[in-house]
DSSP file (Angstrom, degrees, kcal/mol; ACC not computed):
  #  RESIDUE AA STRUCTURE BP1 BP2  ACC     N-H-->O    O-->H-N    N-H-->O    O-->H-N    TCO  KAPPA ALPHA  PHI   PSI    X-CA   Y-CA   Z-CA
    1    1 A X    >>        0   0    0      0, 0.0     4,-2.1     0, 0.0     3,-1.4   0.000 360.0 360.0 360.0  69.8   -6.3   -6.6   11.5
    2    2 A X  T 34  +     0   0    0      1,-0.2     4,-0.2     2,-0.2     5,-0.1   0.732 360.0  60.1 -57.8 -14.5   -3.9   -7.6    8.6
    3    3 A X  T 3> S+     0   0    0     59,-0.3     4,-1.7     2,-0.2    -1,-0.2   0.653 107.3  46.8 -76.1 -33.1   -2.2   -4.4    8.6
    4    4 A X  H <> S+     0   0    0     -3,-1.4     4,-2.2     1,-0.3     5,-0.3   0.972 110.6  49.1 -87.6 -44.5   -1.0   -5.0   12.4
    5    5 A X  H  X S+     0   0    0     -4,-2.1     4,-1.8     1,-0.2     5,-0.3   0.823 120.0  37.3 -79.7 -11.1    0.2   -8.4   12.0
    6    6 A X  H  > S+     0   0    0     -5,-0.4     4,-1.6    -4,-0.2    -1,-0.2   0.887 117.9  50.5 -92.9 -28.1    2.2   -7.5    8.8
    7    7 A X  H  X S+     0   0    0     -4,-1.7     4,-1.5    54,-0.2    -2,-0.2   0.815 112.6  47.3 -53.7 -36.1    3.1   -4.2   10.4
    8    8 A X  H  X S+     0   0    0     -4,-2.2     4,-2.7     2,-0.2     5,-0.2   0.943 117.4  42.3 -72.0 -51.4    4.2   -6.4   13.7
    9    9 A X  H  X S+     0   0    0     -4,-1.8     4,-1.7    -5,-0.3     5,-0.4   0.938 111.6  54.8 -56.4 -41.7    6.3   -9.0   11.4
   10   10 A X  H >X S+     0   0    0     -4,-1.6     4,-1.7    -5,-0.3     3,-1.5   0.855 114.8  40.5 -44.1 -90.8    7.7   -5.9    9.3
   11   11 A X  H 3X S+     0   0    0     -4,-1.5     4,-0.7     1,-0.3    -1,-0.2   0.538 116.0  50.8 -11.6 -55.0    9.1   -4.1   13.0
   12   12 A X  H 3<>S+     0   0    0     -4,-2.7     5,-0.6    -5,-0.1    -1,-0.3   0.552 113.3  44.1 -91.9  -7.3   10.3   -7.3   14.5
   13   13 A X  H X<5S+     0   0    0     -4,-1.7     3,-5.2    -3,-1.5    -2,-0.2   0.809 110.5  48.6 -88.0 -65.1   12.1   -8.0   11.7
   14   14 A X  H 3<5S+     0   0    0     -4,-1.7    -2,-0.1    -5,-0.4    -3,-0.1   0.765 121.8  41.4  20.4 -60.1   13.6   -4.8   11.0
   15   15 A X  T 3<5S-     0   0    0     -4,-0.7    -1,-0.3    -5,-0.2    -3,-0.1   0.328 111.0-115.0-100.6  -1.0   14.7   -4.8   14.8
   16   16 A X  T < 5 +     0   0    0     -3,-5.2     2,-0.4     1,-0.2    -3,-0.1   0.788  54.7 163.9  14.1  68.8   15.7   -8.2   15.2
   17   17 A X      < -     0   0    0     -5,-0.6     2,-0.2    -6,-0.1    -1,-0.2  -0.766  30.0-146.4-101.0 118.8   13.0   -9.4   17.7
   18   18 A X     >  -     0   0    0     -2,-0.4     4,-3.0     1,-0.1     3,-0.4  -0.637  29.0-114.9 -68.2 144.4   12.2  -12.6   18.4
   19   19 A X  H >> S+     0   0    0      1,-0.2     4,-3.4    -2,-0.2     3,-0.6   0.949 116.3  57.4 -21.4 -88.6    8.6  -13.4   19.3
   20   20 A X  H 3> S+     0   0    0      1,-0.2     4,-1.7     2,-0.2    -1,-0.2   0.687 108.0  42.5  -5.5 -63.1    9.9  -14.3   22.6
   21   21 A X  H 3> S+     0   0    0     -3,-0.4     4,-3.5     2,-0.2    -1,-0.2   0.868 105.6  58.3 -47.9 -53.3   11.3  -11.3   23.2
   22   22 A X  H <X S+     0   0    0     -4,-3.0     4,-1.9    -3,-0.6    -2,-0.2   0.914 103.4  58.6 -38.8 -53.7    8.7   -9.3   22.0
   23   23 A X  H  X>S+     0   0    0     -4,-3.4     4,-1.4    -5,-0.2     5,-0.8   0.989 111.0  37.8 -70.7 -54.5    6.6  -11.0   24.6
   24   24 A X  H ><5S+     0   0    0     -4,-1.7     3,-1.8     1,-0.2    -1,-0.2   0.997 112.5  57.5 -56.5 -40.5    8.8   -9.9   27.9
   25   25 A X  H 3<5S+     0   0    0     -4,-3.5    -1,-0.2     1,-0.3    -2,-0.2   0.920 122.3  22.1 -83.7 -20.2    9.4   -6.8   26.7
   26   26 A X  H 3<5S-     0   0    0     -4,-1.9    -1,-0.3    -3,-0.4    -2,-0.2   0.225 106.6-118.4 -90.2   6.3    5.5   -6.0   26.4
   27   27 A X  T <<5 +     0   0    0     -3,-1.8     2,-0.3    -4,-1.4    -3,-0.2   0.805  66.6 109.2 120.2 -19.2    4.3   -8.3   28.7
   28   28 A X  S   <S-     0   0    0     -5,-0.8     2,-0.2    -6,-0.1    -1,-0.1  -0.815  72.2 -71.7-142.7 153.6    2.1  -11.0   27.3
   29   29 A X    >>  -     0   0    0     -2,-0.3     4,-1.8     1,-0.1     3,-1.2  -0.330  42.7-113.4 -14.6 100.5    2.3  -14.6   26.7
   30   30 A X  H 3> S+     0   0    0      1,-0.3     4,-3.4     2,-0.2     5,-0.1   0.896 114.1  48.7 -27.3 -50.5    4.6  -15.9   23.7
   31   31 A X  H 3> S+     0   0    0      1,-0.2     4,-3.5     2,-0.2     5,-0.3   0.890  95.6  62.8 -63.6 -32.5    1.4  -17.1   22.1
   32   32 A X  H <> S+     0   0    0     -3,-1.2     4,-2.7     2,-0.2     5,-0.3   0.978 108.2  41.6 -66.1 -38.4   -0.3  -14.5   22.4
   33   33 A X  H  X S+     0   0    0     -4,-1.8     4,-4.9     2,-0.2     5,-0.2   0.952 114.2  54.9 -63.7 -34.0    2.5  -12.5   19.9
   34   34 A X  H  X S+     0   0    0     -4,-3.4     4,-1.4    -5,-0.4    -1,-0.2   0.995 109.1  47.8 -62.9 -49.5    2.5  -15.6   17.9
   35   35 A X  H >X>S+     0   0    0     -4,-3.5     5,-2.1     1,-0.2     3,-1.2   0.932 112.0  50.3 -42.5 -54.7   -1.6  -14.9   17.8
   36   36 A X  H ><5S+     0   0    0     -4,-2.7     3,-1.7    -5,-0.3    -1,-0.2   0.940 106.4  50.4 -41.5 -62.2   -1.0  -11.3   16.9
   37   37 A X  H 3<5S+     0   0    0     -4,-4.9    -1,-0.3    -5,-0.3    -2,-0.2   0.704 108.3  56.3 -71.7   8.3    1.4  -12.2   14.1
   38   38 A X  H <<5S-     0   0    0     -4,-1.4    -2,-0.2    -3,-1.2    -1,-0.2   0.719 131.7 -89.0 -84.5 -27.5   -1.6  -14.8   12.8
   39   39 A X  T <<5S+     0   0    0     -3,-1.7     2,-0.5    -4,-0.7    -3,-0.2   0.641  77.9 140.3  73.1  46.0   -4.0  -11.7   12.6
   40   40 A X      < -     0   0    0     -5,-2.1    -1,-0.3   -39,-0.1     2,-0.1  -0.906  49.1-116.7-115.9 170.0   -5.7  -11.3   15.8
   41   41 A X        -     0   0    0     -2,-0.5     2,-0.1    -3,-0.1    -5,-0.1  -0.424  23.9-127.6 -88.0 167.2   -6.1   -8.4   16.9
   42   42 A X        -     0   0    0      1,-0.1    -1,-0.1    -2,-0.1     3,-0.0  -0.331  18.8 -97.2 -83.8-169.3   -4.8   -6.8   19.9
   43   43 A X     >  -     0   0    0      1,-0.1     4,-2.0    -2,-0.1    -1,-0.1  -0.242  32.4-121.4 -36.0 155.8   -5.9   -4.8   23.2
   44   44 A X  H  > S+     0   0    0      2,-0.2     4,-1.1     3,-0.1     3,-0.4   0.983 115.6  57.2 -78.9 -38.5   -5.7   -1.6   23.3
   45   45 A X  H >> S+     0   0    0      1,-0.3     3,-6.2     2,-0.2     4,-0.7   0.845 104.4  51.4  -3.7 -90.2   -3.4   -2.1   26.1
   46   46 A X  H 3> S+     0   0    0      1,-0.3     4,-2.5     2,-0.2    -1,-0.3   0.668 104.8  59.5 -45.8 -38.8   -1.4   -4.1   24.2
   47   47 A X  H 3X S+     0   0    0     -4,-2.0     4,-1.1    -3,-0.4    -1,-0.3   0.786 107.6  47.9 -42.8 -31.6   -1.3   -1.1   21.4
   48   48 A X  H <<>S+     0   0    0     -3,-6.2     5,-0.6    -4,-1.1     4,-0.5   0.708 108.4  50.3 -94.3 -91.1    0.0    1.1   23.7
   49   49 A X  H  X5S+     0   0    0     -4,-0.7     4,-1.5     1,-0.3    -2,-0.2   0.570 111.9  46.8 -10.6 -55.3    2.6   -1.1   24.9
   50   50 A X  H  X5S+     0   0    0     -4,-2.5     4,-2.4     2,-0.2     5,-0.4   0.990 109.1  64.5 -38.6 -68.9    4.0   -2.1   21.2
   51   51 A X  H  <>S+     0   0    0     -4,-1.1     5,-1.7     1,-0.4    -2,-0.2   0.557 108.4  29.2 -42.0 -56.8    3.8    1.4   20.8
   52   52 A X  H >45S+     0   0    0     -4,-0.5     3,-0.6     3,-0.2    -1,-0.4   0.719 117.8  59.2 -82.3 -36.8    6.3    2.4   23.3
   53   53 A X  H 3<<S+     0   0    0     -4,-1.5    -2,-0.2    -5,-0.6    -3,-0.2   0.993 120.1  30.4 -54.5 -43.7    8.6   -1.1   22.9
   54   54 A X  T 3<5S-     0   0    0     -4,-2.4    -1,-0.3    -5,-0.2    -2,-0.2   0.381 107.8-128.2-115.0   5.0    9.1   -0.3   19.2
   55   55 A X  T < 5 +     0   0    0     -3,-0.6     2,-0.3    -5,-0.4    -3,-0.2   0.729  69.4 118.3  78.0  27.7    9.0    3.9   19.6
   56   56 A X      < -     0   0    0     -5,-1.7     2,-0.2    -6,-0.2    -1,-0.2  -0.952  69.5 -97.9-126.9 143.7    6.2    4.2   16.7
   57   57 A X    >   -     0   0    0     -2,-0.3     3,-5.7     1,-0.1     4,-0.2  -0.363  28.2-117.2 -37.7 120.2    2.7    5.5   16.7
   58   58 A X  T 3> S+     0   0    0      1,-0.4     4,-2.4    -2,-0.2     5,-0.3   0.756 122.0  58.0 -36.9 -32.7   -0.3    3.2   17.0
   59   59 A X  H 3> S+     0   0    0      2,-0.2     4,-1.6     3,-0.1    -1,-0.4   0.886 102.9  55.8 -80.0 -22.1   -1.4    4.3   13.7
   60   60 A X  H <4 S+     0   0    0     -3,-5.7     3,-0.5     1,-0.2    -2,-0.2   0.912 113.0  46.7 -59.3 -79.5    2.5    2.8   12.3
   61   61 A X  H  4 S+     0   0    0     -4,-0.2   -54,-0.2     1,-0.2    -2,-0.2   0.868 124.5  22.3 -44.9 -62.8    1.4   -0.4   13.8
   62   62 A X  H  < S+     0   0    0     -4,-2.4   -59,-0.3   -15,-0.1    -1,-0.2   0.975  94.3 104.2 -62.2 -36.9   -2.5   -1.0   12.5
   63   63 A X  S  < S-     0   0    0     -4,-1.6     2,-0.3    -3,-0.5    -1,-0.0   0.205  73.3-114.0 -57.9 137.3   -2.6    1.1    9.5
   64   64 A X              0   0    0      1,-0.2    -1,-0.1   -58,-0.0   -61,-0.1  -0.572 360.0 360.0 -76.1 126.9   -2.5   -0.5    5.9
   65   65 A X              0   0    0     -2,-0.3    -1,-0.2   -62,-0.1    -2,-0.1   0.707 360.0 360.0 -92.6 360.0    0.3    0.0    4.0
């Protein structure tokens, strides 16, 4: 999913979230966000959960811009 992981970097920069953060506030492993921003994809779990951290629709996060 290249769209989410540029979408993900895009957000957390924006918002000025560390990877680290990102991961408590959803939940998951630090690597695993680092994986994310690498292009893998996530759960859908984990969709919803970005979803609500960062207040945007799932489609913000996958879709290509």
């Amino acid at each position: 999913m290249v769209g989410f992981s540029q979408n993900l970097a895009i957000l957390m920069k924006e918002r000025g979230i560390s990877s680290y953060k990102l991961a408590k506030g959803v939940g998951v492993h630090v690597s695993t966000v680092t994986n994310w921003l690498n292009g893998s994809s996530p759960k859908v779990d984990s969709l919803q959960h970005l979803s609500r951290y960062f207040k945007v629709s799932v489609d913000k996060l996958i879709k290509d811009k």
